[in-house]
Jmol script that loads the backbone (N, CA, C; Angstrom):
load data "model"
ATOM      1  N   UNK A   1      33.419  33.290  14.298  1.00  0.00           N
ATOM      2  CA  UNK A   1      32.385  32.376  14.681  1.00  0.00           C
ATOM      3  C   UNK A   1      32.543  32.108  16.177  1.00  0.00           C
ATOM      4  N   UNK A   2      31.539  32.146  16.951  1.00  0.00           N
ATOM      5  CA  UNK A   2      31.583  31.700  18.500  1.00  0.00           C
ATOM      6  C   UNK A   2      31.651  30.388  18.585  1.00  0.00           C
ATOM      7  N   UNK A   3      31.783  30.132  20.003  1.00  0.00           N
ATOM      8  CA  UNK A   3      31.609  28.691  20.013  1.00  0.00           C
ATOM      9  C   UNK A   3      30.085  27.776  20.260  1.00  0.00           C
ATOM     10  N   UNK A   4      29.020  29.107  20.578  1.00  0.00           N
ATOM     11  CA  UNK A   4      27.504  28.583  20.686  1.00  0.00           C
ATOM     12  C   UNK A   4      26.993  28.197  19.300  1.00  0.00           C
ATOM     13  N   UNK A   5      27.577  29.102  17.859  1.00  0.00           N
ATOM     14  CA  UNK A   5      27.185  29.286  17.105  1.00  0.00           C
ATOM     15  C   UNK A   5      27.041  28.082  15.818  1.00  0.00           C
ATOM     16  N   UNK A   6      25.856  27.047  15.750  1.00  0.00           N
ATOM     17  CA  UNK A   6      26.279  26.126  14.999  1.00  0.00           C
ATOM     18  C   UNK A   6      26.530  26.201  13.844  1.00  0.00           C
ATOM     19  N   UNK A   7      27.352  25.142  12.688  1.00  0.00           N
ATOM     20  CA  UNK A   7      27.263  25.851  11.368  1.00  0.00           C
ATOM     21  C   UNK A   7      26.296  25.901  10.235  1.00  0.00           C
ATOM     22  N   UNK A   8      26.189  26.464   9.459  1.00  0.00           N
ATOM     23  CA  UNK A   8      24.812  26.763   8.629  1.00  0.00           C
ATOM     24  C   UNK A   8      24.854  25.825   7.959  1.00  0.00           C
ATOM     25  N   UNK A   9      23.555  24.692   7.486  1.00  0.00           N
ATOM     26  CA  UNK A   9      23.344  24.188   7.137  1.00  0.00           C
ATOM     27  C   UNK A   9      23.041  24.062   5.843  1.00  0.00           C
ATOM     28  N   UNK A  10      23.478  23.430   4.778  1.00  0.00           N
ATOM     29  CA  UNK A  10      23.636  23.558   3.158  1.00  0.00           C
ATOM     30  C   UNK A  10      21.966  23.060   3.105  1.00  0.00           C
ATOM     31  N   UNK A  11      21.563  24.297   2.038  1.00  0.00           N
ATOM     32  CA  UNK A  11      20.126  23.540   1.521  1.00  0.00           C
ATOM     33  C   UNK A  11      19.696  22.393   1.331  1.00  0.00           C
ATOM     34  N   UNK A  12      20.248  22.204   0.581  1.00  0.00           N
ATOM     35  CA  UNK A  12      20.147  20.609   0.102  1.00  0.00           C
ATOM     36  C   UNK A  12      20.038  19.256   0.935  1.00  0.00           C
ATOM     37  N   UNK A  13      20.279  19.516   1.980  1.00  0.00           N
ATOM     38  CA  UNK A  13      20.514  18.857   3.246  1.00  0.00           C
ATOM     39  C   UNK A  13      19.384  18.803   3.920  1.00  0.00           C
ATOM     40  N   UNK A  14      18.558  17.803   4.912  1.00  0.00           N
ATOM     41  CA  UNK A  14      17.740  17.532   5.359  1.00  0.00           C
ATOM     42  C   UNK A  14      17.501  18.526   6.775  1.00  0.00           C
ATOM     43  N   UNK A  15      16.710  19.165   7.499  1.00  0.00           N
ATOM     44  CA  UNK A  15      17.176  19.607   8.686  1.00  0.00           C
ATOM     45  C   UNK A  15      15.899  18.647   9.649  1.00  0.00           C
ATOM     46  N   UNK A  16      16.770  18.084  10.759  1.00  0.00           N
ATOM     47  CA  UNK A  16      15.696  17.215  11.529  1.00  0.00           C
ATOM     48  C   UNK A  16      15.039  18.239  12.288  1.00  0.00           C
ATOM     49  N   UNK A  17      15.537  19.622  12.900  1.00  0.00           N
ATOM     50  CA  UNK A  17      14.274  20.163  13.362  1.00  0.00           C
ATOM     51  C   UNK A  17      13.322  20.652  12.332  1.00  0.00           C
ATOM     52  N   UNK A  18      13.515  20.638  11.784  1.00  0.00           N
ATOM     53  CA  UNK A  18      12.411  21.051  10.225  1.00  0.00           C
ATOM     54  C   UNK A  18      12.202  20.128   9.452  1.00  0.00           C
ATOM     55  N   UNK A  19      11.483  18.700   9.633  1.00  0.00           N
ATOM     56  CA  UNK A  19      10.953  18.210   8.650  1.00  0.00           C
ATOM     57  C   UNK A  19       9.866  18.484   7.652  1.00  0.00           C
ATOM     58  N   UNK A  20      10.000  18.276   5.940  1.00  0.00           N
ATOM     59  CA  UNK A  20       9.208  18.369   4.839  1.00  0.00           C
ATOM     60  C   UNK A  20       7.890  17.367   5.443  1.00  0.00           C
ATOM     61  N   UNK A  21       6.625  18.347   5.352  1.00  0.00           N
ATOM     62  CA  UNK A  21       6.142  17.270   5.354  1.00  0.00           C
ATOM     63  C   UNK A  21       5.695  16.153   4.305  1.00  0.00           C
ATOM     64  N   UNK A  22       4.859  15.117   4.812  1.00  0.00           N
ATOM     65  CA  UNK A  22       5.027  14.144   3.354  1.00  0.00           C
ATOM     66  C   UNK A  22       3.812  14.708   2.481  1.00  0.00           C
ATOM     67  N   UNK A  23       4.350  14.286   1.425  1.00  0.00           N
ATOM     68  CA  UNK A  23       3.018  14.678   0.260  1.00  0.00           C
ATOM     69  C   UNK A  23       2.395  13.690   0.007  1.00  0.00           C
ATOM     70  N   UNK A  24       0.923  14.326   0.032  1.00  0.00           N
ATOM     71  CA  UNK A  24      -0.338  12.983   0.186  1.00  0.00           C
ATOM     72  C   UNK A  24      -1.494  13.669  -0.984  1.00  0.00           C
ATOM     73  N   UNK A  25      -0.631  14.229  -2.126  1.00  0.00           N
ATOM     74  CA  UNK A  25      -1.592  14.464  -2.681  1.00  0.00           C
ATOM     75  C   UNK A  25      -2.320  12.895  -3.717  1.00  0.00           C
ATOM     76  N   UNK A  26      -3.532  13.498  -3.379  1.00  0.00           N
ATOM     77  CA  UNK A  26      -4.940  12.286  -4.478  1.00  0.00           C
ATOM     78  C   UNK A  26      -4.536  12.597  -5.922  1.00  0.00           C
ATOM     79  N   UNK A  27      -4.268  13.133  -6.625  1.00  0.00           N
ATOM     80  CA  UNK A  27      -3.393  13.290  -8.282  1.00  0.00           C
ATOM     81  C   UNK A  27      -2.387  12.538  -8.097  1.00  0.00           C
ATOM     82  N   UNK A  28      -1.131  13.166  -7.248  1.00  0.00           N
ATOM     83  CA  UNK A  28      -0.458  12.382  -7.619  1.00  0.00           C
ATOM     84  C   UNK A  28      -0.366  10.860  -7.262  1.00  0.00           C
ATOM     85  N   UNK A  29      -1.484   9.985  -6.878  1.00  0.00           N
ATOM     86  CA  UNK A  29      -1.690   9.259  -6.054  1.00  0.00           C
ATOM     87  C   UNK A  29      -2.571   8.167  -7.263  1.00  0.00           C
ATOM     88  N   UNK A  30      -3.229   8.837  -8.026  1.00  0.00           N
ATOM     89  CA  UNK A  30      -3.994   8.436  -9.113  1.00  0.00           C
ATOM     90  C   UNK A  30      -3.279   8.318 -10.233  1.00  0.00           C
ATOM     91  N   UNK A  31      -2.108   9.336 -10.418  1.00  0.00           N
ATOM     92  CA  UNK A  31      -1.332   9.132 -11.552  1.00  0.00           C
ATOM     93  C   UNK A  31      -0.140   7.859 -11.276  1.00  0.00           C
ATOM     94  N   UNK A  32       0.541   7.603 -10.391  1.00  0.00           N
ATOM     95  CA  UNK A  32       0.787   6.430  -9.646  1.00  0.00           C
ATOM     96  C   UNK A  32       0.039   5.239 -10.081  1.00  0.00           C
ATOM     97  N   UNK A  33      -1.382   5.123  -9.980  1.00  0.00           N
ATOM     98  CA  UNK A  33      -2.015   3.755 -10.330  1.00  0.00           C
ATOM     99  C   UNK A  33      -1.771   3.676 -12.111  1.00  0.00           C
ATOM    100  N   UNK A  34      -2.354   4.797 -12.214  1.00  0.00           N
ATOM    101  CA  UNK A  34      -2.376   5.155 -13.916  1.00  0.00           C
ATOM    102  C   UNK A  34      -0.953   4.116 -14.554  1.00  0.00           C
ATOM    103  N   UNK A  35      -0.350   4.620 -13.935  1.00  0.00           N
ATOM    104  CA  UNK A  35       1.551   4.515 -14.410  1.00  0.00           C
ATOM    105  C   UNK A  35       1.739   2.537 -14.508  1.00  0.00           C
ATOM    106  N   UNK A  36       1.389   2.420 -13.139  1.00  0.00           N
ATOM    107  CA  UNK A  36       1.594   1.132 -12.261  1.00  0.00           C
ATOM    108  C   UNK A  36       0.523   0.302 -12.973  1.00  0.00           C
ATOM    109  N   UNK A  37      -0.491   0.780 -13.387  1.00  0.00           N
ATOM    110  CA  UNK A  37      -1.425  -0.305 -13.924  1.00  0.00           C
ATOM    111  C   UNK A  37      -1.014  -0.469 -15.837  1.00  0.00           C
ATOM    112  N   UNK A  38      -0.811   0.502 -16.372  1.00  0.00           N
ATOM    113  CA  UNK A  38      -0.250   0.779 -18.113  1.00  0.00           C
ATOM    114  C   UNK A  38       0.934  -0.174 -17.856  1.00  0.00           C
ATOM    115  N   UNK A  39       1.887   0.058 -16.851  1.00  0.00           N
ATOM    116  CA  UNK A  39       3.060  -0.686 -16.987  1.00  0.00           C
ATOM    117  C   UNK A  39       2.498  -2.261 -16.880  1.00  0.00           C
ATOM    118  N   UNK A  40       2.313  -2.774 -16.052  1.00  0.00           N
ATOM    119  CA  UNK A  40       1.529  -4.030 -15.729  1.00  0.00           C
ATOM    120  C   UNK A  40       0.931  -4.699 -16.584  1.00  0.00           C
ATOM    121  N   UNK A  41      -0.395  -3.960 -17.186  1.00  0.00           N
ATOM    122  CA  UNK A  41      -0.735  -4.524 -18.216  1.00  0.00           C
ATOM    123  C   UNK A  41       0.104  -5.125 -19.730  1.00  0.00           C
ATOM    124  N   UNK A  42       0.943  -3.663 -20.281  1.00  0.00           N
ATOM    125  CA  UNK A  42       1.874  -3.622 -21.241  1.00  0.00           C
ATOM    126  C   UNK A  42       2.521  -4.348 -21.015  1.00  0.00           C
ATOM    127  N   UNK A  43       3.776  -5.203 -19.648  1.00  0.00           N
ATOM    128  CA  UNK A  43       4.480  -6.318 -19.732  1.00  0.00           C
ATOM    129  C   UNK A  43       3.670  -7.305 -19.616  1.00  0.00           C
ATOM    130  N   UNK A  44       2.558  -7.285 -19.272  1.00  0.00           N
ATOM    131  CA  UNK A  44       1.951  -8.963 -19.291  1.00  0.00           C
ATOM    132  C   UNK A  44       1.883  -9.116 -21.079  1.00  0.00           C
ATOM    133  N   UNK A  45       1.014  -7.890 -21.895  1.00  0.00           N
ATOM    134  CA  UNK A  45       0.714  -8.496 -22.970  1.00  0.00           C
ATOM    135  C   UNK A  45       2.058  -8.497 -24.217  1.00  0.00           C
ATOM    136  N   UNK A  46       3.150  -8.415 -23.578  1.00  0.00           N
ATOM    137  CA  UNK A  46       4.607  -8.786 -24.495  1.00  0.00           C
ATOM    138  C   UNK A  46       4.975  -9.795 -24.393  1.00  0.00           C
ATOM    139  N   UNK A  47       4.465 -10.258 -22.806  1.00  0.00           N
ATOM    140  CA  UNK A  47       4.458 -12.029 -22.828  1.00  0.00           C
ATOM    141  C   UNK A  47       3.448 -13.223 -23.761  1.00  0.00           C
ATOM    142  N   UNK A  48       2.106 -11.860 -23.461  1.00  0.00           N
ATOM    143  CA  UNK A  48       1.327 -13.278 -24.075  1.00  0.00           C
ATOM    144  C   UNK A  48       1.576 -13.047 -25.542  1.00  0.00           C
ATOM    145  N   UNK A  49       2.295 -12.147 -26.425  1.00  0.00           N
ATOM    146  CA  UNK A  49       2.405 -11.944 -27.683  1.00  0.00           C
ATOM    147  C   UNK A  49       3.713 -12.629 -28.091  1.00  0.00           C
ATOM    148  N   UNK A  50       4.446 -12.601 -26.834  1.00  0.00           N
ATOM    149  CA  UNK A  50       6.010 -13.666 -27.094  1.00  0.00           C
ATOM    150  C   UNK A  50       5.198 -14.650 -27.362  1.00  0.00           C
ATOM    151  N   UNK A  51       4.460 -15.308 -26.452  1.00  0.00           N
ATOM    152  CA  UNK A  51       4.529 -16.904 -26.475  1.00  0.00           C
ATOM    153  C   UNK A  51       3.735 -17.165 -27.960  1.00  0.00           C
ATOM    154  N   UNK A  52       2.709 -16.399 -28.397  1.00  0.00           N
ATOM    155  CA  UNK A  52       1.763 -16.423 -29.347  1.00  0.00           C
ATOM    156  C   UNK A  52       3.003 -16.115 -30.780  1.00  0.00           C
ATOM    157  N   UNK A  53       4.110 -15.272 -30.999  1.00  0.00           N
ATOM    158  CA  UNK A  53       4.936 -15.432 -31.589  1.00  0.00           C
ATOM    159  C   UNK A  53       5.624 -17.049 -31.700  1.00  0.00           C
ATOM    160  N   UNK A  54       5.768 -17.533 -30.103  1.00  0.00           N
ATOM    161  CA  UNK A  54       7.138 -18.997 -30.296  1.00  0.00           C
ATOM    162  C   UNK A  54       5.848 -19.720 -30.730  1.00  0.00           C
ATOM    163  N   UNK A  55       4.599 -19.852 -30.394  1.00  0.00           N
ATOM    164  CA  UNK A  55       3.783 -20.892 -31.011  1.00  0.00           C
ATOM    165  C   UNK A  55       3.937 -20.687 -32.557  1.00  0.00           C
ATOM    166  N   UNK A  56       3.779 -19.438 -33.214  1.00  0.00           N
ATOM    167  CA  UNK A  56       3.719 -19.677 -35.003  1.00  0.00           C
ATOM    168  C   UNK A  56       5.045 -20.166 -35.232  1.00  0.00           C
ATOM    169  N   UNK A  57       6.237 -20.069 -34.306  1.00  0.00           N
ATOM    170  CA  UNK A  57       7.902 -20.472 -34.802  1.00  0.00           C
ATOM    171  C   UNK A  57       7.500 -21.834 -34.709  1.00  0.00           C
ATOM    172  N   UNK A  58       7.345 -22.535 -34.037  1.00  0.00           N
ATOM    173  CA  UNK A  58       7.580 -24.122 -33.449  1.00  0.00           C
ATOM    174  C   UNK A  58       6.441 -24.802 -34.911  1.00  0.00           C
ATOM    175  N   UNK A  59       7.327 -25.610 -35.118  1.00  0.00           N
ATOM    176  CA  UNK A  59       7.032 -26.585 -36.729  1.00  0.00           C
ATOM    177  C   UNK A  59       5.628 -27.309 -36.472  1.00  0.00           C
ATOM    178  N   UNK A  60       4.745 -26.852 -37.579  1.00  0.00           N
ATOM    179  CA  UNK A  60       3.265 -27.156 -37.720  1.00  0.00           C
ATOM    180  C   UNK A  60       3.213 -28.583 -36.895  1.00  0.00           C
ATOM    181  N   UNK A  61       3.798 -29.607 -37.102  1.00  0.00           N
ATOM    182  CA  UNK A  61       4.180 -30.544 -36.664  1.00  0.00           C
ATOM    183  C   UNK A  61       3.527 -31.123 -35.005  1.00  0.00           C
ATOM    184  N   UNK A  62       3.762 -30.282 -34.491  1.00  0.00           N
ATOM    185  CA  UNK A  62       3.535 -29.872 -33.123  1.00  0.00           C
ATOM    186  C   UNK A  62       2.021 -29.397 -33.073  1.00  0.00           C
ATOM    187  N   UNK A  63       1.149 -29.677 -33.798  1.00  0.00           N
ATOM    188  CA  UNK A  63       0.326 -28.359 -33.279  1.00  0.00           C
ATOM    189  C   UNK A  63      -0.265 -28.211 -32.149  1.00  0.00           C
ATOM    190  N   UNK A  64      -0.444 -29.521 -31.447  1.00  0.00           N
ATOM    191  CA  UNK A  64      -0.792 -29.310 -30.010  1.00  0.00           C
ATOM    192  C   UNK A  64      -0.081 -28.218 -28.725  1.00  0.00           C
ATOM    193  N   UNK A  65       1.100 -28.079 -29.238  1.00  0.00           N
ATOM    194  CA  UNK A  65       2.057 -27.713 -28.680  1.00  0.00           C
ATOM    195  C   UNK A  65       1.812 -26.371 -29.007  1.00  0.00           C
ATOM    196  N   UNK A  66       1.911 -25.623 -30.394  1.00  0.00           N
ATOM    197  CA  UNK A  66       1.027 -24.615 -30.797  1.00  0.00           C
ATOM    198  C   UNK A  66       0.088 -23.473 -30.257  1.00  0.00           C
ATOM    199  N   UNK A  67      -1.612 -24.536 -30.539  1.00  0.00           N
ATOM    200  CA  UNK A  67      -2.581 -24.300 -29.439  1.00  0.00           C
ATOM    201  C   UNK A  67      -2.601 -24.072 -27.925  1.00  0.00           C
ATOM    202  N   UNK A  68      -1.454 -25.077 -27.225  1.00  0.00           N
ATOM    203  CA  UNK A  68      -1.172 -25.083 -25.777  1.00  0.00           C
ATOM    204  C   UNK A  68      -0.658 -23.499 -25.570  1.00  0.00           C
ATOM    205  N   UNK A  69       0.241 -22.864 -26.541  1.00  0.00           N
ATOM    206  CA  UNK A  69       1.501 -22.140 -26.304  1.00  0.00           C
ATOM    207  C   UNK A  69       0.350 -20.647 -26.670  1.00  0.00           C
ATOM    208  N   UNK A  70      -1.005 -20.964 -27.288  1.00  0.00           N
ATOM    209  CA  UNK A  70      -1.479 -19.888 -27.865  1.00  0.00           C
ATOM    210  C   UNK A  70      -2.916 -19.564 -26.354  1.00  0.00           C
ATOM    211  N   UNK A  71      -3.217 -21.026 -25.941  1.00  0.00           N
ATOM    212  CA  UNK A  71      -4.400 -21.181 -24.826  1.00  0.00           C
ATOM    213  C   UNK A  71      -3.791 -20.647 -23.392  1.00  0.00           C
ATOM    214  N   UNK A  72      -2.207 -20.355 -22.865  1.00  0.00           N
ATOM    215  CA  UNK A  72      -1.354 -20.095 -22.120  1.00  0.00           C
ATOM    216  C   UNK A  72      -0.925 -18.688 -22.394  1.00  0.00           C
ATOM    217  N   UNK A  73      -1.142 -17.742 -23.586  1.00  0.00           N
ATOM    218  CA  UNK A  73      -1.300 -16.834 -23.796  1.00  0.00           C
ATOM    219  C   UNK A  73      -2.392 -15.998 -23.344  1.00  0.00           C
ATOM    220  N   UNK A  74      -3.458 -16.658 -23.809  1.00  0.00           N
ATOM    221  CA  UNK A  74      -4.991 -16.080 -23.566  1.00  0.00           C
ATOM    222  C   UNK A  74      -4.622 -15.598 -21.757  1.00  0.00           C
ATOM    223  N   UNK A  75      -4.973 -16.725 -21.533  1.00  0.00           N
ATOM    224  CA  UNK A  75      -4.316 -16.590 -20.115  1.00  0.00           C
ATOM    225  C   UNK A  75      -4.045 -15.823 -19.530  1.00  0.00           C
ATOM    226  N   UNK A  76      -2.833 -15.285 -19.752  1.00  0.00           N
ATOM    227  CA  UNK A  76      -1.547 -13.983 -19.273  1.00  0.00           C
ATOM    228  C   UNK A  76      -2.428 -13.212 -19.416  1.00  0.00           C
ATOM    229  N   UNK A  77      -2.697 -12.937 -21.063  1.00  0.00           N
ATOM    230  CA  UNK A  77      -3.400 -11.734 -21.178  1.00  0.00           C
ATOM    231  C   UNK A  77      -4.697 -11.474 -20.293  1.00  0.00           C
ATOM    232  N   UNK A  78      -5.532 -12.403 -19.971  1.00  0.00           N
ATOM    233  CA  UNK A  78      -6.588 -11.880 -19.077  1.00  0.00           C
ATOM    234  C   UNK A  78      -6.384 -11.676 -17.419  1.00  0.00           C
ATOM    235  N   UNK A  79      -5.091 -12.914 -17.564  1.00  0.00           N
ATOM    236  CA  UNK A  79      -4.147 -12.093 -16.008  1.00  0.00           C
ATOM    237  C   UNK A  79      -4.197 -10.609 -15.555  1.00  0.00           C
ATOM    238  N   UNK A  80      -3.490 -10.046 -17.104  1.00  0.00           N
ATOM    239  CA  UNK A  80      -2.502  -9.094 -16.975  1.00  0.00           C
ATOM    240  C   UNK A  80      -3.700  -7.935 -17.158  1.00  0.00           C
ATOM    241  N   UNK A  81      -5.210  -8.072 -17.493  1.00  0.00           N
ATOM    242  CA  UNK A  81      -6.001  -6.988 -17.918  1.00  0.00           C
ATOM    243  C   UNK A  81      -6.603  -7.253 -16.357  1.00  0.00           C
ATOM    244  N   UNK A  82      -7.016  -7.952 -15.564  1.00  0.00           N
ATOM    245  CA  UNK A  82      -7.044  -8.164 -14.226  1.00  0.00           C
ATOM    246  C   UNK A  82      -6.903  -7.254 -13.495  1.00  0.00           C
ATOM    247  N   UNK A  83      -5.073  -7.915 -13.412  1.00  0.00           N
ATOM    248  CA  UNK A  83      -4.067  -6.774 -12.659  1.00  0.00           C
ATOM    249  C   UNK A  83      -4.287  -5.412 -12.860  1.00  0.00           C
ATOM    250  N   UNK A  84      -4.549  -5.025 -13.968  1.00  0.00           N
ATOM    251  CA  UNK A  84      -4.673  -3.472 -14.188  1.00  0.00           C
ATOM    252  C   UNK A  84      -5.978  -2.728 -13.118  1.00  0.00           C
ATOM    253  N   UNK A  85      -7.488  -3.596 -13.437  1.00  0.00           N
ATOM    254  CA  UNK A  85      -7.719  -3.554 -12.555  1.00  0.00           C
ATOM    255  C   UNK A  85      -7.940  -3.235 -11.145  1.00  0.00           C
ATOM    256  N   UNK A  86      -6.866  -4.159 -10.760  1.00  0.00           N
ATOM    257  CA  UNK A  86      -6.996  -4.669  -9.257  1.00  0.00           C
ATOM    258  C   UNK A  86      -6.219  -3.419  -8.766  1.00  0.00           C
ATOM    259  N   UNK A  87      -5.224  -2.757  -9.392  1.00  0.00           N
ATOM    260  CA  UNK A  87      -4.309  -1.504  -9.122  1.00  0.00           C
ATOM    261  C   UNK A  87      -5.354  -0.676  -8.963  1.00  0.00           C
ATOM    262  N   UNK A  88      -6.568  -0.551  -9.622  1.00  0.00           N
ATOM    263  CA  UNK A  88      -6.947   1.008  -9.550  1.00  0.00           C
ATOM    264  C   UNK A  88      -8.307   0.465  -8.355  1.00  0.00           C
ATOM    265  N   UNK A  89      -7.935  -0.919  -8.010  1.00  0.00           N
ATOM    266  CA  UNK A  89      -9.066  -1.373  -6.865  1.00  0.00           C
ATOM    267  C   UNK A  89     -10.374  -1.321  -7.318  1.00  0.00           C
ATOM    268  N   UNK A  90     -10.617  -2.005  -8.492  1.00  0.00           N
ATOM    269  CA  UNK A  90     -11.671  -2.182  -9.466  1.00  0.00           C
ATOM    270  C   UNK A  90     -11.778  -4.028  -9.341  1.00  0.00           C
ATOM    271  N   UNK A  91     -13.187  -4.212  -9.500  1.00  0.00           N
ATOM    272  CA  UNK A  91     -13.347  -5.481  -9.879  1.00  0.00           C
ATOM    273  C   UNK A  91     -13.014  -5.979 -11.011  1.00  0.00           C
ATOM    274  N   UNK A  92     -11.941  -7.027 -11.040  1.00  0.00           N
ATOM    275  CA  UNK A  92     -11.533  -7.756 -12.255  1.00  0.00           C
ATOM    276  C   UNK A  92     -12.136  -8.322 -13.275  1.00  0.00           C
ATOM    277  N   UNK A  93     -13.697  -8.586 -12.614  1.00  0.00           N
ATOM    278  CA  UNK A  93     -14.702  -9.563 -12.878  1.00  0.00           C
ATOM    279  C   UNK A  93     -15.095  -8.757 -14.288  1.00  0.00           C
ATOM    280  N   UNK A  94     -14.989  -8.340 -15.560  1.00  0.00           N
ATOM    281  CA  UNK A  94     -15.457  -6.838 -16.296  1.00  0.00           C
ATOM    282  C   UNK A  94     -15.265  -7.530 -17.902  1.00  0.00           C
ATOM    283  N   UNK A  95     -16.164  -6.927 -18.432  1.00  0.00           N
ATOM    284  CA  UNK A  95     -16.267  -7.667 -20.135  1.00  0.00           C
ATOM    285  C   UNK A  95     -14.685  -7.295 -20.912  1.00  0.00           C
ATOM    286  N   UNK A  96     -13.929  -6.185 -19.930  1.00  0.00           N
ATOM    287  CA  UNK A  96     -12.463  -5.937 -20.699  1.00  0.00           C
ATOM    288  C   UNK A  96     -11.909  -7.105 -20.550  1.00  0.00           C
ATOM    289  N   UNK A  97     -12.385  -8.565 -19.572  1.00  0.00           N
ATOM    290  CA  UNK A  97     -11.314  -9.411 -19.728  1.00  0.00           C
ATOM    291  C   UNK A  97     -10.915  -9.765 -20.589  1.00  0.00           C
ATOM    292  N   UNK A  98     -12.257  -9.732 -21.966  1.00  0.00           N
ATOM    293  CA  UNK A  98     -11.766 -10.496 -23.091  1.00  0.00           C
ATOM    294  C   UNK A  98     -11.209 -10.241 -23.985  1.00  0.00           C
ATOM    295  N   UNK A  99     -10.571  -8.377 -24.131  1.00  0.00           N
ATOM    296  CA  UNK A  99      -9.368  -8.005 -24.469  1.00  0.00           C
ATOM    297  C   UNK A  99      -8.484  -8.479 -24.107  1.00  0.00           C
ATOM    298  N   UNK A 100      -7.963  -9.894 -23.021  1.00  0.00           N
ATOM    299  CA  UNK A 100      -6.564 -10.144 -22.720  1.00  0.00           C
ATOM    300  C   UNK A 100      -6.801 -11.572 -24.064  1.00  0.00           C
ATOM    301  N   UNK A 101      -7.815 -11.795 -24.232  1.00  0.00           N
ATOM    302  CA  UNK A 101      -7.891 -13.130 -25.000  1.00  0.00           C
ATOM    303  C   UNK A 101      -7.204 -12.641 -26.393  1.00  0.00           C
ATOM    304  N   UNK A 102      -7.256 -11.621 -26.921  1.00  0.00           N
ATOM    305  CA  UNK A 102      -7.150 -10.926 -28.184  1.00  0.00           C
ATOM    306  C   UNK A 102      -5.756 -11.590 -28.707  1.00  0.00           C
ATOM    307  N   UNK A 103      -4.260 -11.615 -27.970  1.00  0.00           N
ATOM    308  CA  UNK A 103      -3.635 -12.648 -28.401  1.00  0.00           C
ATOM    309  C   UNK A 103      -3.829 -14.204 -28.617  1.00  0.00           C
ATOM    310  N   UNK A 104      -4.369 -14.510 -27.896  1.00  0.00           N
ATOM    311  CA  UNK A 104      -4.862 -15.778 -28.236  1.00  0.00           C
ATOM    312  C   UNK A 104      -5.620 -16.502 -29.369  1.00  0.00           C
ATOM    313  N   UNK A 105      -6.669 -15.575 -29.615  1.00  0.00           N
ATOM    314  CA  UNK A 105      -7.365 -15.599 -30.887  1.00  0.00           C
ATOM    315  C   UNK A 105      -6.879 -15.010 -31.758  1.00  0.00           C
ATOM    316  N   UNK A 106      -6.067 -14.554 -32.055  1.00  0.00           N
ATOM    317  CA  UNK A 106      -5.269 -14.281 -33.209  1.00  0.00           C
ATOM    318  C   UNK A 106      -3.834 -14.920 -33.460  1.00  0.00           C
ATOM    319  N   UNK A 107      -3.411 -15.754 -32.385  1.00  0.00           N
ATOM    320  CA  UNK A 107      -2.570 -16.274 -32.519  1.00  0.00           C
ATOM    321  C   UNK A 107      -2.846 -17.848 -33.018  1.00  0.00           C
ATOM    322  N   UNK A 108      -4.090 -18.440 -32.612  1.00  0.00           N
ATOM    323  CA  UNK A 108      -5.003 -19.516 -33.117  1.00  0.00           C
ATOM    324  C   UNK A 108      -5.436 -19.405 -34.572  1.00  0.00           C
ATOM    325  N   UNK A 109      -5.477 -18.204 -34.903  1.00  0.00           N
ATOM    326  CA  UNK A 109      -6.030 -17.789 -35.931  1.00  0.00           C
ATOM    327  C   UNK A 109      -4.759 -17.730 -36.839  1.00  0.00           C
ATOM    328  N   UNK A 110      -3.931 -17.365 -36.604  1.00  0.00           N
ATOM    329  CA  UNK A 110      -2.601 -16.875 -37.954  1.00  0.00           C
ATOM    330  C   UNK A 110      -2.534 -19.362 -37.822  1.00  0.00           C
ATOM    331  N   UNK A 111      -2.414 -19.589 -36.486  1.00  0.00           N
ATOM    332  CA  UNK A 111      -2.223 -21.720 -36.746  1.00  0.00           C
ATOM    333  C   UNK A 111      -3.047 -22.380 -37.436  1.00  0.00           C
ATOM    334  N   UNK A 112      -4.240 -21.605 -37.948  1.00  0.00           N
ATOM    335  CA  UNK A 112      -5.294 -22.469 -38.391  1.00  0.00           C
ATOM    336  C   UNK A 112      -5.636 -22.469 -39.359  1.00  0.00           C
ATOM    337  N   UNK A 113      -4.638 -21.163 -40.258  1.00  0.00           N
ATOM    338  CA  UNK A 113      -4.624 -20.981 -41.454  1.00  0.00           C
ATOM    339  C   UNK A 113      -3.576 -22.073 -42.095  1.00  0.00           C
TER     340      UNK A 113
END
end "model"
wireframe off; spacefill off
backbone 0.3
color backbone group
C-alpha cells in the first residue's frame, strides 16, 4: 500500500463524497399516512372502549358516573376518527365522525339495559 493510497471503504459505511440520495417517493409517502392514520385511529378507539368497559365495571349505583365515563368516550372516539383524517389532510368535518360515537352508544346501551 502507498502512502497516497486511502483505505477502501467497507460497504456498509456511508461515503461523504457519495451521498444516497433521499427518497421522496409519493407511495411510500401515502403508505406512511395509511400506517400513521390506522395506528391513530386504532389507539384512540382502545381508549374509548377502555373507558366504555370501566363505565359497565363501576356499580349501577353511580350511574351518572357511568353515562359521564360512556359521553367521554364518544368523544375520543370522534377525536380519534378526526385525527385519521387530519393525517391524510382531509377535512375532519365528514359523516364518518359518527363512527367514533359507536362506543358510546353501545356502551349507553349495554347501562340502560
Amino acid at each position: 500500500m502507498t502512502v497516497n493510497e486511502q483505505p477502501r471503504r467497507q460497504r456498509h459505511l456511508m461515503d461523504p463524497d457519495n451521498p444516497v440520495r433521499p427518497v421522496n417517493d409519493k407511495s411510500l409517502t401515502r403508505v406512511q399516512q395509511w400506517v400513521m392514520s390506522v395506528l391513530a385511529v386504532f389507539t384512540v378507539a382502545h381508549l374509548a372502549v377502555g373507558l366504555v368497559i370501566g363505565a359497565v365495571a363501576i356499580d349501577p349505583a353511580y350511574q351518572s358516573s357511568r353515562i359521564g365515563l360512556c359521553v367521554i368516550a364518544g368523544a375520543f372516539g370522534v377525536l380519534g376518527v378526526a385525527g385519521g383524517f387530519l393525517i391524510h389532510k382531509r377535512s375532519p368535518l365528514t359523516p364518518w365522525l359518527l363512527l367514533g360515537l359507536l362506543p358510546a352508544v353501545v356502551g349507553i346501551w349495554i347501562i340502560a339495559r
